[in-house]
DOROKOL-718360 format. One record per residue (C-alpha): residue in three letters; x, z, y. Coordinates in steps of 0.1 Angstrom, whole numbers, plus 5000, padded with zeros to 4 digits. Layout:
<nodes>
alaXZY ...
</nodes>
This chain:
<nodes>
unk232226415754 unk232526455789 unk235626235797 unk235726335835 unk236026715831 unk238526625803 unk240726415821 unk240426675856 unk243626785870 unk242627145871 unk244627375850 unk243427575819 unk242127955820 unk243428025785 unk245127815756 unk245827925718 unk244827915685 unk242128075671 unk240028045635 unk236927825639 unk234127885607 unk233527495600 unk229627385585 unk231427265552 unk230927605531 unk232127805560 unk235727765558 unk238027905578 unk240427645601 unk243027725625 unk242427505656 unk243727485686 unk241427615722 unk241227515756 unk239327675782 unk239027485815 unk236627515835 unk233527535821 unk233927425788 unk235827505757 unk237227275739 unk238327265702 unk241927025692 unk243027025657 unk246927095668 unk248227135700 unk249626795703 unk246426645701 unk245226465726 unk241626435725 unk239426725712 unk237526725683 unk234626915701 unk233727115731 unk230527315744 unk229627365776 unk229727695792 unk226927675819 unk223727825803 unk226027925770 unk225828275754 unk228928475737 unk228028745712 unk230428945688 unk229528845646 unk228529125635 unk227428975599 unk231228835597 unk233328895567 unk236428815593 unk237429095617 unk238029015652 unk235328705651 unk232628585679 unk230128325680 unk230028125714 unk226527965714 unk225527685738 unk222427605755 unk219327615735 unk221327725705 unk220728095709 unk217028095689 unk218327865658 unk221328185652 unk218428395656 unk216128255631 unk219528205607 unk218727825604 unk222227825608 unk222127445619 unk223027455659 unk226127375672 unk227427725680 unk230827825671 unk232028085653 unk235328225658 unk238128475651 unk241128545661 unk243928735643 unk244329085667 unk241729275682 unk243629275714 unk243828875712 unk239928885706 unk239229075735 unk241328825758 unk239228525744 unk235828705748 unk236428845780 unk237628475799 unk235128315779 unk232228545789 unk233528545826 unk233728165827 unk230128175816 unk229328445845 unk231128225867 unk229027905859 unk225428055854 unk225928305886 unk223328215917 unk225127985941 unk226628325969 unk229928215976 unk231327935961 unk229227625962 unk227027785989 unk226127626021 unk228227736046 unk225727896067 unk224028096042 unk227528286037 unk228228356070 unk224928496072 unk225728766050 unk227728906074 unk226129166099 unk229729166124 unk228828856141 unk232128666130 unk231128296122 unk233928266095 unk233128326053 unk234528636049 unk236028526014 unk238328286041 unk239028606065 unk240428836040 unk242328616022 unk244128436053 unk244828766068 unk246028906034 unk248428626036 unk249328716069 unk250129046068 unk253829136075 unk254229346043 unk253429026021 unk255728806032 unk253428516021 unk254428286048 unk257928256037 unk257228196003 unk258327865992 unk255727625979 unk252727845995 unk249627645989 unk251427385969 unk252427585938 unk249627655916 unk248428025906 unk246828215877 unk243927995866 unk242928345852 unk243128525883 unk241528305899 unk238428275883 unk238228685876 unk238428675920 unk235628395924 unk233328575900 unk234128875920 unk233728715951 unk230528555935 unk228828915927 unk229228965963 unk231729275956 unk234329405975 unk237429225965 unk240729405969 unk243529135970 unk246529425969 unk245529445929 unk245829085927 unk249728985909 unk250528635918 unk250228535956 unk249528185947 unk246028295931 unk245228415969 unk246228065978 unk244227895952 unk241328075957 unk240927945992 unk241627635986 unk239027625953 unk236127795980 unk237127476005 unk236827255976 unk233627375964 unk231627356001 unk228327155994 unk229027016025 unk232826976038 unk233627146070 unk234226836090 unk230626766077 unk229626436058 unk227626336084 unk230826256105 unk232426106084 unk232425726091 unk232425816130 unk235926006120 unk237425706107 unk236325496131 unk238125726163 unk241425746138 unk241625356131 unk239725176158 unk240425396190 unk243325366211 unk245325616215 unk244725746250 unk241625796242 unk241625936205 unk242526306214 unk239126346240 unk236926156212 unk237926416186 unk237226666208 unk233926576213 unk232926496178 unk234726876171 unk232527036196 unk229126856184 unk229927056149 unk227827316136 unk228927666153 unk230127746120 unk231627426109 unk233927486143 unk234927846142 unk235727846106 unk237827536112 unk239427696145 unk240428006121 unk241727786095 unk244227566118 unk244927896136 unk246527986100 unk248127646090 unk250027606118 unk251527976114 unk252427826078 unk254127536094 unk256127766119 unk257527926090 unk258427546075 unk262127626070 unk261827906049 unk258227796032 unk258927406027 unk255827336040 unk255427116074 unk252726946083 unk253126636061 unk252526896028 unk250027106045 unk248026776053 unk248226616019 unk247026996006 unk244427036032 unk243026696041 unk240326636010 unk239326996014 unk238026906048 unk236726596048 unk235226376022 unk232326136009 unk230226115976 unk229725895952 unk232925715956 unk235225445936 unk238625475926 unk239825235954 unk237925405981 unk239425745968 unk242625605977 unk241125486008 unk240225826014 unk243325986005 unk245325846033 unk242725896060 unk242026256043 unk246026316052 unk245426126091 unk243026366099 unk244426676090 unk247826616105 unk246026546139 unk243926836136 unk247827056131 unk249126896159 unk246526876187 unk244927216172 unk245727376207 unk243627166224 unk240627076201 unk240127456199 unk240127626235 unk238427976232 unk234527896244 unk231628096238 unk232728406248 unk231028706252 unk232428916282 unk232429286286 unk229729426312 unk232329566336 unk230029886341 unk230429986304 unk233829906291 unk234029906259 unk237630016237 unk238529946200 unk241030096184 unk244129946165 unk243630036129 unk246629816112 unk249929646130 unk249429286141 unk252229066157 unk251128776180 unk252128426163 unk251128246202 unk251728276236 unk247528376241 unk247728656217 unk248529046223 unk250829236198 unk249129566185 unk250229876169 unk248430096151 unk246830406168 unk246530136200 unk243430166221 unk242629836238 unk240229756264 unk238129496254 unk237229236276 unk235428966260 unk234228906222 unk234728566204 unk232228496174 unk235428336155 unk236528726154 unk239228686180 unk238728906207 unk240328936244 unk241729226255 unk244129476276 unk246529686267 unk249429836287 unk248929576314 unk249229306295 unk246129076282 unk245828816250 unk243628776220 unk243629006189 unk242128986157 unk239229226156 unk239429246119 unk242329496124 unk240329716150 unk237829986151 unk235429946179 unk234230236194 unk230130256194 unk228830336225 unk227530706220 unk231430796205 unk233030666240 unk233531006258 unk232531026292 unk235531166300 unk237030846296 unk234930626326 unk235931016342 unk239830956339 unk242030856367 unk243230466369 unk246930476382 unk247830346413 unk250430266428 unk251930246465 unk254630006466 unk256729996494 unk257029696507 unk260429526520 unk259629526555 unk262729646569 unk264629376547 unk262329126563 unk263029246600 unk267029266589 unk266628876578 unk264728756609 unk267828956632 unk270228776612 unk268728396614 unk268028466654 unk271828596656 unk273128306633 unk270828066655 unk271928166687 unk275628076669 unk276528496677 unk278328526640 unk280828756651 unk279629006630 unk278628776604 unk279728916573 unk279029226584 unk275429216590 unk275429006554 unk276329326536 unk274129516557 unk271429276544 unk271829276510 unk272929666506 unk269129686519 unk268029436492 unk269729646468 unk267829956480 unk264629756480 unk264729626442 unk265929956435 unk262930086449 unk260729876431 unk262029916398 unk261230306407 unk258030216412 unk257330026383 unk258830256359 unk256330536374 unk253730276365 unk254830266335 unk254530596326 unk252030686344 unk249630406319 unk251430556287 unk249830896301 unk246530726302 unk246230586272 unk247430896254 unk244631076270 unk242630816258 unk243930826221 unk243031206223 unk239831196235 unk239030956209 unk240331186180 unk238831456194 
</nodes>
């Protein structure tokens, strides 16, 4: 029996009774199923506490019983079982089952056979090395694209996810889950609108975290980790951590730069979600940072230093992860994207974007945030929700198009008007002091007036431009 799988905290895929054929002249008895993770286990009531027997999934086969005097009946066959059914010794320890609806057999054969899937699949996704999934990618982003289109999923105005109560805390469809990991798994491309319960988005990043060979504060760093959280002052705790953080694989840090980028956007939303950085830290912490091999004490051990960590990295993310290795723009050929989805800046260093926008882009980040300009004003953007524009599709009209410019007046009259008033208020002739006051600021007036003129010719005159540009590009 395998006591530690049985006693996991993880949550079954499916539960219910179902008729199991027993070896004692191949009676039929209702028992009671659970499938959790990957095994199947067999109670003889629900209450039960400990099951009578189990198989395990990994290596298993499922077939429908096609010599079955029951309807609706399948024969789950483990391991090294498959050539005694075959041979109709009949004396392995498959199962045979049936259930009492079609419809009810189909559910149980389907999970079943996807749990099986799930377990014998080549290691793509989940339980990868992080490296060898971001090396699927051909964009360049160093972040596991399972982690991208989930988190921005989540983020996504019209999902709401980040004022959901509980978000990350509550649990989701075990089901759901594993159907997306095996999806992930095939290396298919997952829609999350189809999915029903946010939470299975949730638990699905969390179960990829969980499942890193290698965690992404690395293994490696772990005892020097502990050591700057318990035996460094505090001065000096912040520029240690930074250092250890920027020694990280390239992948370890961008990944973990997306990550915290998130989590704190789930903290802002604390008063609606629940979730400050105490819950988001307990969630979090094991997922990024653990050891192998350990004892119940030392996973308590771990547990509070698991929650240190992560609640440092929340607080201080702004300053363990400055934008670096950033690849800027040759200013001879500018290159544009365009905005293909709405995204609203959660920071003072990111750029709002609408969609139909075309931005100017001024450096690449290999994290996926890129810098930009748009309308005058500059910040980061996720590219993710952009088009670039390949180099032979930039019309030449575009390098052809006029920049505006502007002639601002400037105030000099106002500046003349001051220096004859302080010479006049100097020499102590304020005869005409209130006089020449009004004077002064009536010219002030005309001045800002002027400005704002100015400006608003600005204005318009980039709203031109980058409607020229936006049909150019359509054209």
């Amino acid at each position: 029996m395998s006591k530690n799988n049985f006693n996991s905290q993880s949550l079954p895929t499916k539960t219910g009774l179902l008729y199991k054929q027993s070896g004692k002249g191949k009676k039929w008895e209702k028992k009671y199923l659970v499938l959790k993770d990957e095994y199947l286990y067999y109670y003889k009531t629900e209450k039960d506490k400990k099951p009578q027997g189990e198989i395990l999934l990994q290596g298993a086969t499922i077939k429908n019983n096609p010599d079955s005097q029951r309807e609706y009946s399948f024969l789950v066959l483990p391991e090294g079982s498959l050539l005694e059914w075959m041979s109709s010794s009949k004396k392995g320890s498959f199962w045979i089952l049936a259930a009492e609806t079609e419809e009810e057999k189909d559910q149980w054969f389907s999970l079943i056979e996807r749990e099986i899937k799930k377990h014998n699949v080549a290691k793509t996704i989940f339980g990868a090395p992080l490296k060898d999934v971001i090396s699927r990618r051909k964009d360049g982003v160093l972040v596991p694209e399972i982690l991208e289109k989930s988190i921005n999923y989540l983020r996504d105005p019209k999902n709401a996810a980040l004022e959901i109560e509980g978000i990350f805390r509550l649990s989701g469809s075990n089901a759901e889950i594993s159907y997306l990991i095996g999806e992930f798994n095939d290396l298919k491309n997952v829609d999350l609108k189809s999915v029903r319960d946010i939470h299975s988005i949730t638990g699905l990043i969390k179960a990829y975290l969980r499942e890193l060979p290698d965690p992404l504060l690395t293994g490696e760093s772990y005892d020097e980790l502990r050591n700057i959280i318990y035996n460094t002052e505090e001065s000096e705790k912040l520029s240690k951590l930074k250092n250890l953080l920027d020694k990280l694989p390239k992948e370890n840090y961008h990944t973990l730069e997306f990550l915290f980028g998130f989590l704190k956007e789930i903290v802002a939303h604390e008063e609606k979600n629940k979730m400050g950085i105490a819950n988001v830290a307990k969630i979090f912490g094991p997922n990024l940072i653990s050891r192998k091999n350990v004892t119940s004490l030392q996973i308590a051990e771990d547990s509070s230093f698991q929650d240190l960590i992560c609640r440092y990295l929340l607080i201080h993310s702004d300053e363990f992860f400055k934008k670096k290795e950033v690849e800027n723009i040759n200013e001879e050929q500018k290159e544009y994207a365009e905005a293909m989805h709405q995204f609203d800046s959660q920071h003072p260093n990111q750029m709002s974007i609408s969609k139909g926008d075309i931005i100017e882009v001024i450096a690449k980040n290999p994290n996926g945030w890129w810098y930009g300009s748009l309308n005058g004003l500059k910040g980061y953007f996720p590219s993710n929700y952009t088009k670039p524009f390949e180099a032979d599709e930039i019309p030449k009209e575009k390098e052809q198009l006029p920049n505006p410019t502007i002639n601002v007046t400037k105030p000099t009259s106002a500046n003349e008007e001051m220096k004859r008033y302080l010479e006049k208020f100097q020499s102590n002739n304020t005869s005409s002091f209130k006089q020449d006051l009004d004077s002064l600021l009536n010219l002030m007036v005309n001045q800002i007036q002027d400005l704002q003129s100015e400006l608003e010719k600005e204005r318009k005159a980039r709203f031109e431009l980058e409607t020229q540009l936006k049909q150019l590009y359509q054209n």
